[in-house]
N, C-alpha and C positions, 0 to 999 in steps of 0.2 A: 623331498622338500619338507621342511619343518612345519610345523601349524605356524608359529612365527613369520616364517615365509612364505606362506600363501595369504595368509591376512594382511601383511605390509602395504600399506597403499600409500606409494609415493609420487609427487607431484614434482617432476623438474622443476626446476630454477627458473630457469626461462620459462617457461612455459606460468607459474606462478607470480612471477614479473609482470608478465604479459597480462594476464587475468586483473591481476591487483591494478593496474594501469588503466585497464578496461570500466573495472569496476568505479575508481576513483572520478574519472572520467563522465561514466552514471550517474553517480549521484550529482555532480556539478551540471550536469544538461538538466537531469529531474531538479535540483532546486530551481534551476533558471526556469522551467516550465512551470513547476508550482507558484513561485513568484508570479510569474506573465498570467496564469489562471486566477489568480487571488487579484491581479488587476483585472484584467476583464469582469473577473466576477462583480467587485467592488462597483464596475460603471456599466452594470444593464440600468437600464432606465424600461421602468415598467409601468403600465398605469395604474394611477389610484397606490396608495399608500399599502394599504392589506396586501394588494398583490405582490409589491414592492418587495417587503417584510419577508413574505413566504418565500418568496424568489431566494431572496439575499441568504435565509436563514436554507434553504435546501440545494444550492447551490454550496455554501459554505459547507456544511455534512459533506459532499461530494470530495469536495478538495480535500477536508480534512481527512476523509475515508481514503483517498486513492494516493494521497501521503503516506499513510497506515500503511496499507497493504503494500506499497512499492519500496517502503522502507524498510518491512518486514522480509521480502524476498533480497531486497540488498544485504541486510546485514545472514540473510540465510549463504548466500552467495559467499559474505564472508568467511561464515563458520564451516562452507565447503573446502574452503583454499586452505583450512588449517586441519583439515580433518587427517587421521594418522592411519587409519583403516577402513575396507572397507563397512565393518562393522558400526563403525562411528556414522558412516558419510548414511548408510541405512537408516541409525538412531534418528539424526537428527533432521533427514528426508521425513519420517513418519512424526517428528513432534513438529516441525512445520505445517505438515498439510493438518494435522491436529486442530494445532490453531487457527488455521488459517481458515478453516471450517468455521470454526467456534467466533470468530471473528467476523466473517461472512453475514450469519448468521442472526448477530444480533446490529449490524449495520444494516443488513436489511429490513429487519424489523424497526429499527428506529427510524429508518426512510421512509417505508410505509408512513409511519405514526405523523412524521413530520409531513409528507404528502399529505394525508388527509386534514390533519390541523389548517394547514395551508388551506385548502380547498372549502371547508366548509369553512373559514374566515373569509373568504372572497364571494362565497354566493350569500353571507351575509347580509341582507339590505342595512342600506346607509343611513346612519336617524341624523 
């Protein structure tokens, strides 16, 4: 077998159909969930104004983060179904979890940050 020939990685038709179908599919339930999320989130009703705010405002990071990350494995998803090799399908396995890390990362820090803002706004006394 040729080195050409052992590195080939090819994905059936059907089978790439099917995935591409799957996938499409995805992302249409996930908008329709981010949508229904971004409505519920818009009508908690919380007491007091400050509390209100932090809610709305860390709530809102949440959506916008699990957007992020679930659109980021969607379109990884994609860049699998065109991959040519297994060589490629490895590359771009390791610059996902890269990111995804480096993403992680600085969403949780900014949750933190937003959590505590939040929090010492609400134990504020009221003048």
């Amino acid at each position: 077998m040729t080195e050409d020939g052992r590195n080939r990685f090819e994905i059936p038709k059907e089978i790439r159909s099917m995935a591409e179908a799957s996938l499409d599919q995805a992302r249409q339930t996930f908008e329709k969930f981010v949508a229904s999320a971004q409505q519920t989130a818009g009508s908690i009703e919380e007491r007091g104004a400050t509390v209100r705010a932090g809610a709305k405002d860390i709530g809102a990071k949440a959506i916008s983060y699990a957007e992020k990350n679930v659109q980021s494995s969607l379109d990884f998803a994609q860049a699998l179904l065109k991959a040519k090799d297994l060589t490629e399908v490895m590359r771009l396995h390791s610059e996902f979890i890269q990111a995804q890390m480096r993403s992680l990362a600085e969403q949780a820090s900014e949750m933190g940050q937003a959590v505590s803002r939040a929090a010492m706004d609400a134990a504020k006394p009221k003048s």
